[in-house]
C-alpha positions in Angstrom: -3.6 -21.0 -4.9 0.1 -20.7 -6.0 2.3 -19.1 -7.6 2.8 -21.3 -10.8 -1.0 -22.0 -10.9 -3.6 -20.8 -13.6 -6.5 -20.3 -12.3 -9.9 -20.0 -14.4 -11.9 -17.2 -13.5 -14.7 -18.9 -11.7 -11.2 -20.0 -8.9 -9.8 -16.3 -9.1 -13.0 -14.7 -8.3 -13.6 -17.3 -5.3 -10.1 -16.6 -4.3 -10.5 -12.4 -4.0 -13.4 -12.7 -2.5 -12.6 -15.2 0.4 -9.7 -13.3 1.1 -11.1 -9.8 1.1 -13.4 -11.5 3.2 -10.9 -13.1 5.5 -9.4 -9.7 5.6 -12.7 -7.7 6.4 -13.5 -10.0 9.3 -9.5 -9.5 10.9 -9.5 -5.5 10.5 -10.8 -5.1 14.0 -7.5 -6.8 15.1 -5.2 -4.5 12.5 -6.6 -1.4 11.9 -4.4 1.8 13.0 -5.4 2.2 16.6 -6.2 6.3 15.9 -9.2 5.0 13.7 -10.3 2.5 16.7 -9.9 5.5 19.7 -11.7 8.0 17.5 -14.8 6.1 16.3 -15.4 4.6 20.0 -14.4 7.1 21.6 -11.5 5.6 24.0 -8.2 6.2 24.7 -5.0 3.9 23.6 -4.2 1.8 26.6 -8.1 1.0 26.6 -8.0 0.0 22.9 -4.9 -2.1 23.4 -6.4 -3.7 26.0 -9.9 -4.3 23.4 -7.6 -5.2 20.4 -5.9 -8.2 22.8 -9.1 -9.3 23.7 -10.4 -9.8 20.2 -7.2 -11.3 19.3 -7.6 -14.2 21.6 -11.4 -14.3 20.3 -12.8 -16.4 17.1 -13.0 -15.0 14.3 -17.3 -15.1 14.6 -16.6 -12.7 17.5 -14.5 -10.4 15.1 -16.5 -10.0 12.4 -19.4 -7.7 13.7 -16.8 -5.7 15.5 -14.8 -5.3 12.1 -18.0 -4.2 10.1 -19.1 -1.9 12.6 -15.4 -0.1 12.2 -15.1 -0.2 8.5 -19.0 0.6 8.2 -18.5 4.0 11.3 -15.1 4.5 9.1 -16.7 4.4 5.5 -15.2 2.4 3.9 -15.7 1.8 0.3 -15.8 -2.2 -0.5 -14.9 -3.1 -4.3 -17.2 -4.9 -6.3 -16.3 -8.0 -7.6 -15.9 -6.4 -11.0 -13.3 -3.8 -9.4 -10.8 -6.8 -8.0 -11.4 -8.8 -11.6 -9.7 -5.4 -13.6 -6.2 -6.1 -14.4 -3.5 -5.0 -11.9 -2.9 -2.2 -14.4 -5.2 -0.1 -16.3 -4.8 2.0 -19.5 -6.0 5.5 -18.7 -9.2 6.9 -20.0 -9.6 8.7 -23.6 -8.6 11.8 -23.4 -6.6 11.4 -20.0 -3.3 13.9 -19.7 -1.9 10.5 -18.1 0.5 8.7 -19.7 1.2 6.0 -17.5 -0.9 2.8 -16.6 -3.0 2.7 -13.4 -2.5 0.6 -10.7 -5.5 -1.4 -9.5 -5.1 -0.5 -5.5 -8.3 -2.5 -5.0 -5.7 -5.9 -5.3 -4.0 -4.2 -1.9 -7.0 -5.3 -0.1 -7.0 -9.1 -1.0 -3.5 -9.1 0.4 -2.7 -9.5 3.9 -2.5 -6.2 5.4 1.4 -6.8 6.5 1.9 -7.2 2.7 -0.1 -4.5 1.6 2.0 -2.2 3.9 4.8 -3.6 2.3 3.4 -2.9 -1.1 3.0 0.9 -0.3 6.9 0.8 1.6 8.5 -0.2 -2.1 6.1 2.7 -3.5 7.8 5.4 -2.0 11.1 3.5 -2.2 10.8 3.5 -6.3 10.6 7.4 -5.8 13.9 7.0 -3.6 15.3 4.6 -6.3 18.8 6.5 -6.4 18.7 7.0 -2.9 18.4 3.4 -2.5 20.5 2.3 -5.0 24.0 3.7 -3.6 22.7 2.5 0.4 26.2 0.5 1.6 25.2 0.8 5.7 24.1 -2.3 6.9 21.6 -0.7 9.1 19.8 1.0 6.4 19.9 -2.0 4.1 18.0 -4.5 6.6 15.8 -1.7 7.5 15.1 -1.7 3.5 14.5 -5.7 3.7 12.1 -5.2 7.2 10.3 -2.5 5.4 9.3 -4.5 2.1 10.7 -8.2 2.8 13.0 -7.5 -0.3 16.5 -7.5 -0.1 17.4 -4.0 -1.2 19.6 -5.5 -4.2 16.8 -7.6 -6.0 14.3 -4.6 -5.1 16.7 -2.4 -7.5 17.5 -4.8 -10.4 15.1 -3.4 -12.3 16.6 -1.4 -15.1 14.0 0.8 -15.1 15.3 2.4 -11.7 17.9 3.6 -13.4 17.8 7.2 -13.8 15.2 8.5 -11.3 15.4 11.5 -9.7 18.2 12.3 -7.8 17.6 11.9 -3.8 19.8 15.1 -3.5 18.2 17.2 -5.9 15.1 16.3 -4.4 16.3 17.7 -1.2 17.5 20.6 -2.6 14.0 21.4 -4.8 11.1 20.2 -2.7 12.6 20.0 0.5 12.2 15.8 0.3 13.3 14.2 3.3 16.3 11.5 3.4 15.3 7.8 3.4 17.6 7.8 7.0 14.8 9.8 8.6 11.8 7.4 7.9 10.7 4.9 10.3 8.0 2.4 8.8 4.8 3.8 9.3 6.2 7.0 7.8 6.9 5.4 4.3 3.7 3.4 4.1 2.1 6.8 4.0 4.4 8.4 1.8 3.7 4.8 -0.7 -0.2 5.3 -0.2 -0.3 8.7 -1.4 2.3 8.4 -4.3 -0.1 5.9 -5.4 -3.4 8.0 -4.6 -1.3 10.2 -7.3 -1.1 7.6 -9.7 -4.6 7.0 -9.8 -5.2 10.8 -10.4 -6.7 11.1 -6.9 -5.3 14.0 -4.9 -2.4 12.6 -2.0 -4.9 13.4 0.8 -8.1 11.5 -1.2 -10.8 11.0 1.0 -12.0 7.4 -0.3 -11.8 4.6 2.3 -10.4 1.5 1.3 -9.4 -1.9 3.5 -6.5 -0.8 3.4 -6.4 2.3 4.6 -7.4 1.6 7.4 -4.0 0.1 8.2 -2.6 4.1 8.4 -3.4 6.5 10.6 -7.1 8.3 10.0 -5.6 12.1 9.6 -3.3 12.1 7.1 -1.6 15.4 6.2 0.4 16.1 2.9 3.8 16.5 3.5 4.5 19.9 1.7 7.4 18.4 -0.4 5.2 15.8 -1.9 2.3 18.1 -2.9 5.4 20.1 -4.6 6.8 17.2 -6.3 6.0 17.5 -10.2 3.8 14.8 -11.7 6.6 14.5 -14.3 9.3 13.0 -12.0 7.3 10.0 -11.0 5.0 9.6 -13.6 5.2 6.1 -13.7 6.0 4.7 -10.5 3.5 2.8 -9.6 2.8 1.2 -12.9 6.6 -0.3 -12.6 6.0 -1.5 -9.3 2.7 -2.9 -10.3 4.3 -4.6 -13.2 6.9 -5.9 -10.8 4.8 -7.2 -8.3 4.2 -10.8 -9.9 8.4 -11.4 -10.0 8.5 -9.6 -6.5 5.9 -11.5 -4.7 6.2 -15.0 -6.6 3.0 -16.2 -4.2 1.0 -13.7 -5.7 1.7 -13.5 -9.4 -2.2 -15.1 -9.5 -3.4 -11.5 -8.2 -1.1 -8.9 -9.9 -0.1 -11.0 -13.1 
């Protein structure tokens, strides 16, 4: 399926399913090793060695190896009706929430480098102004390793103008510079600013596909469980409204 396709909704159920199913059967192979180590009960070099086995096996041999990890983690598969919901959905009647929510079932149709991605530019929009005046090379093909997104067409959306000031940050909840993140670091910030925009609590205890891709203790970073609602509000809904122009390939999903 491609980018300029339109595909009728008997070929865009097909599609999410086949590749949540191709993604199910490969999580043995990508999972965060500290799920792998603690639900069988070895150490790291004995699930490296276990992980480079199944990668050299079929993907027959995968599969019961993957469900028997996603089924000892509990994860919690979408129903076909959860994937077919729009990228973005209006908040319930009633809801204090202003902003659209993001459908974070999609993440899971996406390959699982991607969906990492996905949750880098997260906590990147958070960092907008942060990002915005980055001039060290270093820090700017970091930016593009992170998300696969030059840091100049990640911020040409005008609606990044304006957020919160990285310094003020630091100064009232202690956030930490975007210099002191490694990769793994901002996919979790990214999933739980957008655990937040669903209304879930950062920590949420729900098991998804994805994240199983992060490590399986998670703990709040004090700064973000500070962070009032009000100065991200709606983050994720303009990165989910972005995704479409940002990953042209899968417009289909998020469009």
């Amino acid at each position: 399926m491609t980018a300029a396709s339109s595909p009728s909704p008997h070929q865009r159920a097909a599609a999410l399913l086949e590749r949540y199913r191709r993604n199910f059967a490969n999580a043995v192979c990508w999972v965060h090793p500290s799920w792998t180590c603690a639900l069988l009960g070895i150490d790291d070099s004995r699930c490296a060695v276990w992980r480079a086995a199944l990668e050299r096996a079929d993907e027959a041999t995968r599969i019961p190896c993957s469900q028997a990890i996603a089924c000892a983690a509990g994860v919690a598969r979408p129903s076909l009706d959860m994937l077919l919901e729009p990228a973005l959905r209006r908040p319930a009647r009633g809801s204090t929430v202003a902003a659209r929510i993001p459908n974070l079932a999609l993440l899971d149709v996406l390959p699982h480098a991607l969906g990492l991605a996905v949750l880098r530019m997260r906590a990147l929009c958070l960092r907008s102004a942060e990002v915005r005046v980055v001039i060290d090379k270093r820090t700017r093909s970091r930016i593009l390793a992170w998300t696969g997104i030059h840091p100049d067409h990640f911020m040409q959306d005008p609606r990044s103008i304006g957020g919160a000031d990285a310094a003020w940050l630091k100064a009232a909840v202690g956030m930490p510079p975007l210099a002191s993140h490694d990769a793994l670091t901002l996919s979790i910030e990214g999933w739980m600013l957008l655990q937040c925009d669903t209304g879930a609590p950062p920590s949420s205890d729900t098991i998804t596909l994805m994240r199983l891709a992060l490590p399986r203790s998670l703990a709040t970073p004090h700064w973000l469980a500070e962070l009032a609602p009000r100065l991200d509000a709606f983050g994720g809904e303009h990165l989910f409204a972005r995704l479409p122009r940002l990953l042209p390939e899968y417009a289909w999903l998020f469009g």
